[in-house]
Kinemage of the C-alpha trace (Angstrom):
@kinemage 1
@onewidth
@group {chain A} dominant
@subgroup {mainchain}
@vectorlist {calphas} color= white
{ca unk a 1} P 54.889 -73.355 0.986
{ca unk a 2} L 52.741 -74.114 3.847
{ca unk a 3} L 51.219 -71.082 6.313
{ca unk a 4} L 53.712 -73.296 8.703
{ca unk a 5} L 56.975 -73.227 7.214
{ca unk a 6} L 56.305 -68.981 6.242
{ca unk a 7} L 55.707 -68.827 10.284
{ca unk a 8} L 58.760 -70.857 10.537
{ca unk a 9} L 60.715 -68.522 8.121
{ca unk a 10} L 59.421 -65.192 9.799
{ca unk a 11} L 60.365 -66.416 13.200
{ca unk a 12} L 63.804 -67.659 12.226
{ca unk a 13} L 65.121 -64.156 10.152
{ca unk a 14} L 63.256 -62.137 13.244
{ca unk a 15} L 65.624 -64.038 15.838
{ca unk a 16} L 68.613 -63.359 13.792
{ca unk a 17} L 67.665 -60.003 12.869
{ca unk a 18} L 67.343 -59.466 16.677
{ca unk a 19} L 70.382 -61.174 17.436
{ca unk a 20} L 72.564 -59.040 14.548
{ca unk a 21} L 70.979 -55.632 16.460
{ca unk a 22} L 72.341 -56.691 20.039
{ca unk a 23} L 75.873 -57.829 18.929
{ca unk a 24} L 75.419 -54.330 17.126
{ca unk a 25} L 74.186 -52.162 19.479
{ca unk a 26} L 76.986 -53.819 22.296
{ca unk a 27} L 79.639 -52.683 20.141
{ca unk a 28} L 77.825 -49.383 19.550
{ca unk a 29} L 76.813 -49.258 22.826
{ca unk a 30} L 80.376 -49.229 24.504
{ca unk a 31} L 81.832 -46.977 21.688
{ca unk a 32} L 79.120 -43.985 22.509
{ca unk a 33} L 79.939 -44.424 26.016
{ca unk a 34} L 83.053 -43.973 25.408
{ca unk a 35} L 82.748 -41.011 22.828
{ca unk a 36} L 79.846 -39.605 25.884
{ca unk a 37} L 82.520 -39.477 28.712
{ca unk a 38} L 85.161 -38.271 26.261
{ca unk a 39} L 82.935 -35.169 24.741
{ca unk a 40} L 81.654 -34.417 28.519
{ca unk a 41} L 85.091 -33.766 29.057
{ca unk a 42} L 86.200 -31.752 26.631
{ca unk a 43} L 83.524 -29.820 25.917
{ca unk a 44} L 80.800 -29.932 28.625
{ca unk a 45} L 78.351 -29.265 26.483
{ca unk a 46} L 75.063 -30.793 24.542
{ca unk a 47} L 76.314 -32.207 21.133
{ca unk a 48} L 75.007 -34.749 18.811
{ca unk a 49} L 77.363 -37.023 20.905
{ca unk a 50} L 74.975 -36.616 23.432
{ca unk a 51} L 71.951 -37.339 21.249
{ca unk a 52} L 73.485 -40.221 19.609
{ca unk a 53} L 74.172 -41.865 23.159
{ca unk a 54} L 70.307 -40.629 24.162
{ca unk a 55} L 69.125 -42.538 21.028
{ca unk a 56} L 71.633 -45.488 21.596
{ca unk a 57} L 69.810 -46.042 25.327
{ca unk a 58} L 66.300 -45.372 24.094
{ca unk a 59} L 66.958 -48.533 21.093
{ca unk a 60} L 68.509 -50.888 23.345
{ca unk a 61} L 65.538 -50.650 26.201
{ca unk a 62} L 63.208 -51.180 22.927
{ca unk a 63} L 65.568 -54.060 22.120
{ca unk a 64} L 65.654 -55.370 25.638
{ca unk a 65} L 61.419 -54.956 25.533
């Protein structure tokens, strides 16, 4: 295999890697909303709901970079 085609290769599995983390994180990304608003509610307090969601925002802005 050429130094081309292993460029080729990378590039490809990065894009779908990339693309498998966005479908991903959308679905995550709605469910720890959801879960957020829900433990807010009924609790009112810091919880690893709250960290999960913090982590959730931090990976998608990486993802979005």
């Amino acid at each position: 295999m050429g130094l081309y085609t292993l460029i080729k290769l990378y590039i490809r599995s990065a894009l779908l890697l990339a693309a498998t983390v966005i479908v991903a994180s959308d679905w995550l990304f709605d469910t720890a909303i959801a879960a957020y608003l829900l433990q807010i509610r009924i609790f009112g307090v810091i919880s690893l709901v709250h960290v999960f969601w913090f982590l959730l925002m931090v990976e998608m802005l990486i993802v979005l970079v």
